[in-house]
C-alpha positions, -999 to +999 in steps of 0.1 A: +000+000+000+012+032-013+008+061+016+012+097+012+027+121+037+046+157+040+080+159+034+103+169+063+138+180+060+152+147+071+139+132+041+161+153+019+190+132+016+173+100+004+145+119-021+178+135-038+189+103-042+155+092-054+154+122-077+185+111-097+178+073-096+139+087-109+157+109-133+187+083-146+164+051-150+127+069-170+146+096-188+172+081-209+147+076-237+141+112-239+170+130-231+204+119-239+234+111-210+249+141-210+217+159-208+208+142-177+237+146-159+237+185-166+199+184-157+207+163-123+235+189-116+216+221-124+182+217-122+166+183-104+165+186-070+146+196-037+132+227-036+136+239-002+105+263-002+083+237-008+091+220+023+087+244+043+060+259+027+045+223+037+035+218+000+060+188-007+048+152-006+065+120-003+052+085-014+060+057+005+054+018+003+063+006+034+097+021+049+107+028+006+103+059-004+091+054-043+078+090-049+077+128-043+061+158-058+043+188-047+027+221-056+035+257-051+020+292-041+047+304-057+062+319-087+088+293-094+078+268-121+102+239-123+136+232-105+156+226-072+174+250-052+206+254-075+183+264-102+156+291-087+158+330-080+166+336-038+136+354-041+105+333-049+071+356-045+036+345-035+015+338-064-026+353-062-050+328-059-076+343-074-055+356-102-026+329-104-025+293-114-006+272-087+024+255-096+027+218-099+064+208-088+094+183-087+078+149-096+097+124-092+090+086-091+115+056-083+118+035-119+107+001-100+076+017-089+064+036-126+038+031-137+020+020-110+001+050-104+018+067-076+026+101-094-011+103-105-019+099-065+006+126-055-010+152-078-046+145-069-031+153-034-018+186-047-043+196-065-068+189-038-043+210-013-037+240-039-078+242-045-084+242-006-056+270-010-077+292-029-066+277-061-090+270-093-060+261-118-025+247-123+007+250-140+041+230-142+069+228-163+071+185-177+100+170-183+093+146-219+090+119-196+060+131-176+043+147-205+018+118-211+011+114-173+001+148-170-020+151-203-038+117-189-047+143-158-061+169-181-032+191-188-028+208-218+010+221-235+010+252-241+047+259-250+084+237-252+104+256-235+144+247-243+163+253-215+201+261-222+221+248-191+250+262-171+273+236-195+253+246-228+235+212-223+202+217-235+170+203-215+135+202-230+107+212-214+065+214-219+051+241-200+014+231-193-016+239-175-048+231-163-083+247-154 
């Protein structure tokens, strides 16, 4: 049975070593090695705020941890602490769409719906929040999951990294 709690900042250590196992073993069909080491280096990762914003899940099946994701009432769209601004603003409910963040699920657990459950979570949060739509920025991988959930693209966004690697990325929403 897959349970779903907050994320403290003890789990840290082990969901960044979720986030690159996640990231290594479902996205070498879409990106290539090099771009998944850049994108490990300088943009997967925990995004601090999000923790303790209390807005950052973790999925567990027993004592494993075999996902995390979350959602923001913030600006920031995609990425982990080396990658954002120091100053992240609040987003208006009533104006903004919340954002949908850091997905990540371990490889021997895709597919077995565990990143659908963490975003119903998230949403359901976010909407309690104030919140009557989403955003996130996918990674290729994550791009059918999300369009099963009723997101829509709306632009690729190509994201030139520190080491010119380049990382695609759909920017999508949902209302």
């Amino acid at each position: 049975m897959i349970t779903i709690r907050l994320a403290t900042f003890d789990d840290v250590e082990e969901l960044q070593q979720l986030i690159s196992l996640s990231v290594r073993g479902l996205s070498a069909r879409y990106y290539s090695q090099p771009q998944i080491d850049s994108a490990i280096k300088y943009v997967f990762g925990i995004d601090s705020q999000l923790i303790t914003d209390g807005t950052y899940y973790v999925a567990e099946k027993g004592n494993t941890k075999v996902g995390c994701g979350g959602w923001s009432k913030r600006n920031t769209l995609y990425g982990g602490d080396q990658h954002k601004d120091l100053e992240d603003p609040l987003l208006d409910p009533s104006q903004d769409a919340a954002r949908i963040r850091a997905f990540f699920v371990h490889p021997d657990y895709a597919r077995q719906g565990i990143g659908r459950k963490i975003i119903n979570v998230c949403e359901d949060a976010a909407k309690a929040y104030g919140f009557k739509s989403f955003e996130l920025g996918a990674t290729l991988p994550g791009v059918p999951l999300y369009e099963a959930m009723g997101y829509t693209a709306i632009e690729r966004i190509d994201v030139i990294l520190p080491d010119k690697e380049l990382l695609g990325v759909v920017k999508m929403k949902k209302t």
